[in-house]
C-alpha positions as CSV (number, residue, x, y, z in Angstrom):
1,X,0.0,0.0,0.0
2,X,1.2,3.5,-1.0
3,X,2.4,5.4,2.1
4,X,-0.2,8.4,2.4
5,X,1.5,11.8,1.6
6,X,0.5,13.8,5.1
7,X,2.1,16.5,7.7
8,X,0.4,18.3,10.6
9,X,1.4,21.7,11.9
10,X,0.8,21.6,15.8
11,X,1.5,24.6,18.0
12,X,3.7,23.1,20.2
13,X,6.2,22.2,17.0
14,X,8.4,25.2,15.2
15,X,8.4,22.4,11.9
16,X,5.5,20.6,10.5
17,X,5.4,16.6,11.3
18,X,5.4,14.2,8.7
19,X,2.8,11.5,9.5
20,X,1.5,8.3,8.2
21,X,-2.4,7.6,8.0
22,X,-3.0,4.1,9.9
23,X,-6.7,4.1,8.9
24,X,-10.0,6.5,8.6
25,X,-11.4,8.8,6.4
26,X,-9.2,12.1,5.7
27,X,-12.7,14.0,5.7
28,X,-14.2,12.5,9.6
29,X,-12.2,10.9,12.0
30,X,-9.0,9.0,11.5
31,X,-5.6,7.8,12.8
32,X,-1.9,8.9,12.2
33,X,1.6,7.5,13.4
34,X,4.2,10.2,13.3
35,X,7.1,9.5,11.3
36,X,10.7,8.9,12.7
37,X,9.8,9.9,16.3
38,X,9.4,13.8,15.0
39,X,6.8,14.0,18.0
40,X,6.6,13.3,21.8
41,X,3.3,12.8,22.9
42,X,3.3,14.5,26.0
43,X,3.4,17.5,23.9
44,X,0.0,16.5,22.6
45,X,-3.4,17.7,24.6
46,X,-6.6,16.1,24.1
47,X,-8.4,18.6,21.9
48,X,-5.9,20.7,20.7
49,X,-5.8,22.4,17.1
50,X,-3.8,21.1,13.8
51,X,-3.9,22.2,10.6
52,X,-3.6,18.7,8.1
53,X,-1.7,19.3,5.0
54,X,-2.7,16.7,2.0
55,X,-1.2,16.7,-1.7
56,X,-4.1,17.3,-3.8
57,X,-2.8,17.0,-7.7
58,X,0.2,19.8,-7.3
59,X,-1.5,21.7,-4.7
60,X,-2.4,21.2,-1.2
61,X,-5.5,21.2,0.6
62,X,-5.6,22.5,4.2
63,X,-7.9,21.2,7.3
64,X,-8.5,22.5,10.3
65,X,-9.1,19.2,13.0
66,X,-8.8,18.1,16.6
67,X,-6.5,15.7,18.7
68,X,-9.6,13.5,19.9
69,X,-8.0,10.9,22.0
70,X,-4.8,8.6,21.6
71,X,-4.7,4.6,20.7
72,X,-3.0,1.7,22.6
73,X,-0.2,1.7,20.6
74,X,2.7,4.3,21.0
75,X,2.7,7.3,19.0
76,X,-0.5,6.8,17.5
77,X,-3.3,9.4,17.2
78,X,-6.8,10.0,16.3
79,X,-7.6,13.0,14.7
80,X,-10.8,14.7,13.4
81,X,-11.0,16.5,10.3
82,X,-14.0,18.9,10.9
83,X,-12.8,22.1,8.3
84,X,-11.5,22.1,5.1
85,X,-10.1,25.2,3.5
86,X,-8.6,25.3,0.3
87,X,-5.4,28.0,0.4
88,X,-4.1,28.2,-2.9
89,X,-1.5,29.7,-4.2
90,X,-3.7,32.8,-5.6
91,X,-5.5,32.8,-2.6
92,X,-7.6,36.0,-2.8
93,X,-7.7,38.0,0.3
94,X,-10.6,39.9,-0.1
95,X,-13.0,36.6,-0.4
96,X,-11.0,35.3,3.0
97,X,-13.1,34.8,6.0
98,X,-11.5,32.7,8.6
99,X,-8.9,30.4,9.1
100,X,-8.0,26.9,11.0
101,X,-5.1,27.5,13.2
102,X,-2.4,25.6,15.4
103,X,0.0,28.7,16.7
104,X,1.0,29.2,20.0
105,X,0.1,32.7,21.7
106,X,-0.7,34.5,25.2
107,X,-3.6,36.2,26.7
108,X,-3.8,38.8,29.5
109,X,-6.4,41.8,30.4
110,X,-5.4,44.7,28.8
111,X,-4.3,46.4,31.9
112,X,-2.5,43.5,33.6
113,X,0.7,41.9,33.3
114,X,-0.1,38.5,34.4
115,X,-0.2,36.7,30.3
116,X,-1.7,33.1,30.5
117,X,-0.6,30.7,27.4
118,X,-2.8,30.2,24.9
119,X,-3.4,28.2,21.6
120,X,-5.0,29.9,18.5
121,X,-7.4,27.4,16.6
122,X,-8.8,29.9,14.6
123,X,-8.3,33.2,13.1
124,X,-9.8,36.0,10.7
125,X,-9.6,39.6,10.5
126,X,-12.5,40.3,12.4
127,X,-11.5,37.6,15.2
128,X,-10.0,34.5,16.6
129,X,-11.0,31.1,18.5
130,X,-8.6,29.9,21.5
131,X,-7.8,27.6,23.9
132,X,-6.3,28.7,27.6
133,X,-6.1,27.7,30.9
134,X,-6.5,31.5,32.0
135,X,-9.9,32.5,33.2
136,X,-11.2,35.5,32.2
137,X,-15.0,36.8,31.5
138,X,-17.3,37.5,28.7
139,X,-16.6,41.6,27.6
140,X,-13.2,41.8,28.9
141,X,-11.1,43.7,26.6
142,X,-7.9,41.1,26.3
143,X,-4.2,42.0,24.7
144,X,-3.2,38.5,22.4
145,X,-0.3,37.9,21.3
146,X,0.4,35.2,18.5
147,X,3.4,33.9,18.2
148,X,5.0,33.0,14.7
149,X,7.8,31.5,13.1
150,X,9.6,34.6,12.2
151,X,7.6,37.6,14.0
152,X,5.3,38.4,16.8
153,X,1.7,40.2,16.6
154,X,-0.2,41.2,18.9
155,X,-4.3,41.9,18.8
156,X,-6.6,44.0,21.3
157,X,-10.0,42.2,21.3
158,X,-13.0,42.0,23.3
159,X,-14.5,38.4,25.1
160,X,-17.3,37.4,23.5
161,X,-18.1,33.7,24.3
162,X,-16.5,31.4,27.0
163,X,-17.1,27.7,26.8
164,X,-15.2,25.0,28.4
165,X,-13.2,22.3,26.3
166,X,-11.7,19.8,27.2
167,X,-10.7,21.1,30.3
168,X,-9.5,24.3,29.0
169,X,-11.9,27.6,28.4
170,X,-12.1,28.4,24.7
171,X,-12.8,32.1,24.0
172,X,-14.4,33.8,21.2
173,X,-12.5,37.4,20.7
174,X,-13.8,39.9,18.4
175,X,-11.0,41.7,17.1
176,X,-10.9,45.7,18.1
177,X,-10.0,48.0,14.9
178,X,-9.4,51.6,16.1
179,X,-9.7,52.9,12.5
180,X,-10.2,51.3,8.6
181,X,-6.4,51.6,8.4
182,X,-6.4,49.0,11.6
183,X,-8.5,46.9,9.8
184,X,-6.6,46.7,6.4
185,X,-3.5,46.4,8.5
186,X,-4.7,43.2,9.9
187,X,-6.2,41.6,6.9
188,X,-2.7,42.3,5.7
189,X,-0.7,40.7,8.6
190,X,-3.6,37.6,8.2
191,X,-2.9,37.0,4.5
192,X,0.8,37.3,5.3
193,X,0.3,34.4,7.8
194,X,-2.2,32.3,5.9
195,X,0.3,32.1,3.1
196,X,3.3,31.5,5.6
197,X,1.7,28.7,7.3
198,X,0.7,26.9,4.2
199,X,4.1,27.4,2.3
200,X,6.0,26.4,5.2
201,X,3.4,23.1,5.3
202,X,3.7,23.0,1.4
203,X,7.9,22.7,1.4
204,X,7.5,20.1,4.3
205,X,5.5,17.9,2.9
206,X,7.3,17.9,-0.6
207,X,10.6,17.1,0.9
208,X,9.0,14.1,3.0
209,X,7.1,12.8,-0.1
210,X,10.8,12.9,-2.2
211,X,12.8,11.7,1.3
212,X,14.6,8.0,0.3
C-alpha cells in the first residue's frame, strides 16, 4: 500500500510533522503514526488544534481538526478532520473569512501583566477562536499575542463567548480596529500568515514525499 503523503502543523512544533495515515477517512475521523519519532506525545493535549496538509494534484489542501484521543499503541493518534479550506497559491484575500489554526500565543487583560498561554485554533480579520487555561470573562477587553515562526503580533480584542473544552476555556474574541487603516493592517498581517503557514506546510510535505 502506497504510504499516504500527510504533515500536521501543531502549536507546540516550530516544523511541520510528517505522518502516516494508519486508517480512517481524511474527511471524519482517522488515525496517524508520526514519522521517525518527529513527536513526543506529552506534547500533545486532548483537543488541541492542527492544521492537516494533503497533496491534492500539485496543490495542497488545508484542514483545520482536533486531537480527539490517543490509541493503545505508542505514537499513535486520532484525529478529526471537521474544516477544510482550500489555500491556494492565488489565494484572494478579499474573499477570505476565517482560518483553522495551530500557533502558539498569550492572553492577558489589557491592563495586567499576568499573560496566560494560549493556543489559537482559529483566526480572521474580524477575530479568533482559543484555547487557555486563563480565566477570564465575557466583555473583557484582552491583549493577544500570536506567536510566529519569524515575527510576533499582537491583537486588542474583546471576550465574547467562553465555553469549556476539554478542560481548557475556549474564547471567542472579536477583534478591536481603532480605524479602517487597523482593519486593512490586519487583513494584511492575516494573509501574510495564511500564506506562511501553508508554504512552510507545502515545502515540508514535498521534501517528505521525495525523502529515500
Amino acid at each position: 500500500m502506497q504510504k499516504k503523503s500527510l504533515v500536521l502543523r501543531h502549536y507546540n512544533k516550530f516544523k511541520p510533522i510528517s505522518c502516516s495515515v494508519v486508517s480512517g477517512d481524511l474527511k471524519k475521523l482517522f488515525t496517524v503514526k508520526f514519522d521517525d519519532n518527529e513527536f513526543n506525545g506529552d506534547e500533545i493535549l486532548k483537543g488541541d488544534p492542527v492544521l492537516i496538509g494533503i497533496l491534492n494534484g500539485e496543490d495542497m489542501e488545508v484542514n483545520g481538526g482536533s486531537i480527539v484521543g490517543a490509541t493503545s499503541q505508542e505514537d499513535q493518534f486520532i484525529i478529526c478532520s471537521n474544516e477544510i479550506v482550500k489555500v491556494a497559491k492565488e489565494l484572494d484575500k478579499r474573499e477570505y473569512d476565517r482560518y483553522p489554526a495551530s500557533l502558539l500565543g498569550d492572553i492577558k487583560l489589557i491592563d495586567s501583566s499576568k499573560r496566560e498561554a494560549a493556543c489559537i485554533r482559529n483566526i480572521s480579520y474580524s477575530g479568533m477562536g482559543i484555547y487557555s487555561i486563563g480565566d477570564f470573562e465575557e466583555n473583557n477587553i484582552v491583549e493577544i499575542t500570536v506567536y510566529l515562526s519569524n515575527n510576533v503580533s499582537k491583537y486588542d480584542g474583546t471576550i465574547v463567548r467562553k465555553t469549556k473544552v476539554y478542560g481548557r476555556n475556549e474564547y471567542g474574541i472579536q477583534i478591536i480596529h481603532r480605524d479602517k487603516g487597523s482593519i486593512e493592517n490586519t487583513k494584511n498581517q492575516l494573509f501574510g500568515l495564511v500564506q506562511n503557514e501553508r508554504e512552510l506546510m507545502y515545502r515540508h510535505l514535498i521534501s517528505s514525499k521525495f525523502k529515500i
